[in-house]
C-alpha positions in Angstrom: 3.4 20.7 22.5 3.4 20.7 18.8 4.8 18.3 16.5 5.5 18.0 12.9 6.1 15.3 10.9 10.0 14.7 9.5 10.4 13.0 6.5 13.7 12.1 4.8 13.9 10.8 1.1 17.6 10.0 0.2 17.5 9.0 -3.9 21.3 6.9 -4.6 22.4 4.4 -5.9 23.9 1.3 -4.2 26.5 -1.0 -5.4 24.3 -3.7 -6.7 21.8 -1.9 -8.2 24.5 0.8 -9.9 25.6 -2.7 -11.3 22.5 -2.9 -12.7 22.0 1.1 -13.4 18.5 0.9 -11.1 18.2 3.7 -8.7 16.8 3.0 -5.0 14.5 5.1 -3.2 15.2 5.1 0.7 12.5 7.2 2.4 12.4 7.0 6.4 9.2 8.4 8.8 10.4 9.7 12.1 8.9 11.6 15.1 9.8 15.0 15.7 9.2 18.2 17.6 9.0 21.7 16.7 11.6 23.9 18.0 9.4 26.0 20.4 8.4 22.3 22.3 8.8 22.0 26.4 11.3 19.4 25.4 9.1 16.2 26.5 8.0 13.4 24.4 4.5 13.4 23.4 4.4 9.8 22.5 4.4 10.4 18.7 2.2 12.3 16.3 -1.3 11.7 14.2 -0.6 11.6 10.5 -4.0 11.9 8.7 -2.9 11.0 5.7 -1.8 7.8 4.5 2.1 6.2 4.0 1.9 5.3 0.2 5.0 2.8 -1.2 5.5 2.5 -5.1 8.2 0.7 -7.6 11.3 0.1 -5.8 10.8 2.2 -2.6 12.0 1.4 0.6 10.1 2.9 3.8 10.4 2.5 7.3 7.5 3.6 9.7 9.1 3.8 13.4 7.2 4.6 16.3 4.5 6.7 14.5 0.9 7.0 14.9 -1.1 6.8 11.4 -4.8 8.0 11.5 -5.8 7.9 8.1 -9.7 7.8 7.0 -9.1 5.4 3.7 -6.0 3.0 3.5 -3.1 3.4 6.3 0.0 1.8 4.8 -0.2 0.8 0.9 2.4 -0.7 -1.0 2.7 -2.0 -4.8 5.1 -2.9 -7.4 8.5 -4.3 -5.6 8.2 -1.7 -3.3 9.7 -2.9 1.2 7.9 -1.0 3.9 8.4 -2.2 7.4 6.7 -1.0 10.8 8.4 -1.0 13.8 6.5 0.0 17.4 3.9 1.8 15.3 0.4 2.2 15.7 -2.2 2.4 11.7 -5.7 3.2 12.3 -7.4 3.2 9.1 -11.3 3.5 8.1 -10.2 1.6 4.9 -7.9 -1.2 5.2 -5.1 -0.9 7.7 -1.9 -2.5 5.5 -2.5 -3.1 1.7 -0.3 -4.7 -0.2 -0.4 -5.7 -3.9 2.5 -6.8 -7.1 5.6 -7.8 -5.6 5.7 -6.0 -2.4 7.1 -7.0 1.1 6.0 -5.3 4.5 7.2 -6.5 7.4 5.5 -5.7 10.6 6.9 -6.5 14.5 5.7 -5.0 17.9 2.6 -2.9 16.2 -0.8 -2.7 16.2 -2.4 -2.9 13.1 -6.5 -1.5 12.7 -9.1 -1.3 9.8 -12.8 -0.2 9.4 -12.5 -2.3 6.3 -9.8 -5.1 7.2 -6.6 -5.4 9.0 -4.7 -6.2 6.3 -5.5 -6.8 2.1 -2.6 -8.7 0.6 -2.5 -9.5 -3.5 -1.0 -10.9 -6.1 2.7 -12.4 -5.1 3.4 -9.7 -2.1 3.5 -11.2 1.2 3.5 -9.3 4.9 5.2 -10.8 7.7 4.3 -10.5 11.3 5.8 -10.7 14.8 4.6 -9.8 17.8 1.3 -7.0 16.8 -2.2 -7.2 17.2 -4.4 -7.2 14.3 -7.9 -5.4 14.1 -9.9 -6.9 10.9 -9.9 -9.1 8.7 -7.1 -10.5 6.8 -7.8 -11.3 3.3 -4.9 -13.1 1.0 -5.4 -13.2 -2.7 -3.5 -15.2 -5.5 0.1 -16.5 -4.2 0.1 -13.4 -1.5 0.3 -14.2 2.1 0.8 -13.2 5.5 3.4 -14.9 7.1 2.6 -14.9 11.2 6.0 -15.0 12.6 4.5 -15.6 16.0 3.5 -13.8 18.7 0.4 -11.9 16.9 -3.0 -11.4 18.5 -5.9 -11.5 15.7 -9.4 -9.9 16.5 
């Protein structure tokens, strides 16, 4: 069947940051189907296009599929994505992360024409339990954190 993709962006304000009169960004990825749909699960859906994270965004990539031809995931300024069960096949670099930025990554598997993952400046990715196509390369104070259970190729 056909699938789309469903994208939710919720802009509010939490309690700490009202404090601080900073909005938050929430934005959340999910599978979905289109109406007309025998009613069984594909498996996910091919996103061409890549997941881009900026400022104070928060993202969350869930059981997705991401085929993009330059980067997969990229996040800057002081921007949190995380990946849960989710597969990035990129022909650039499968997770880039520069400024402040935090993406955590568990049960995924993580390819890059051009690297695996690019991490800059003071962000840091952390990793449980994913396999990792590519080369990782950690600039400045940046780092990838293996949490154990990863498979590098």
């Amino acid at each position: 069947g056909r699938e789309r993709t469903q994208v939710t962006a919720r802009r509010g304000q939490d309690a700490e940051d009202k404090d601080r009169g900073r909005e938050r960004t929430q934005v959340r990825a999910r599978r979905g189907r289109d109406a007309d749909d025998s009613g069984r699960d594909p498996g996910g859906y091919d996103r061409r296009d890549s997941v881009e994270c900026a400022g104070r965004d928060r993202v969350t990539i869930e059981g997705e599929h991401i085929s993009a031809s330059g980067d997969g995931v990229s996040a800057s300024g002081n921007c949190r994505v995380t990946i849960i069960g989710s597969v990035i096949d990129a022909g650039g670099v499968g997770i880039s992360a520069r400024g402040n930025a935090h993406v955590e990554i568990r049960d995924s598997e993580i390819r890059g024409g051009r690297g695996a993952v690019d991490v800059r400046g003071n962000a840091d990715v952390s990793a449980l339990d994913s396999a990792f196509e590519g080369a990782v390369d950690e600039r400045g104070r940046a780092r990838l954190d293996d949490r154990g259970g990863n498979r590098f190729n």
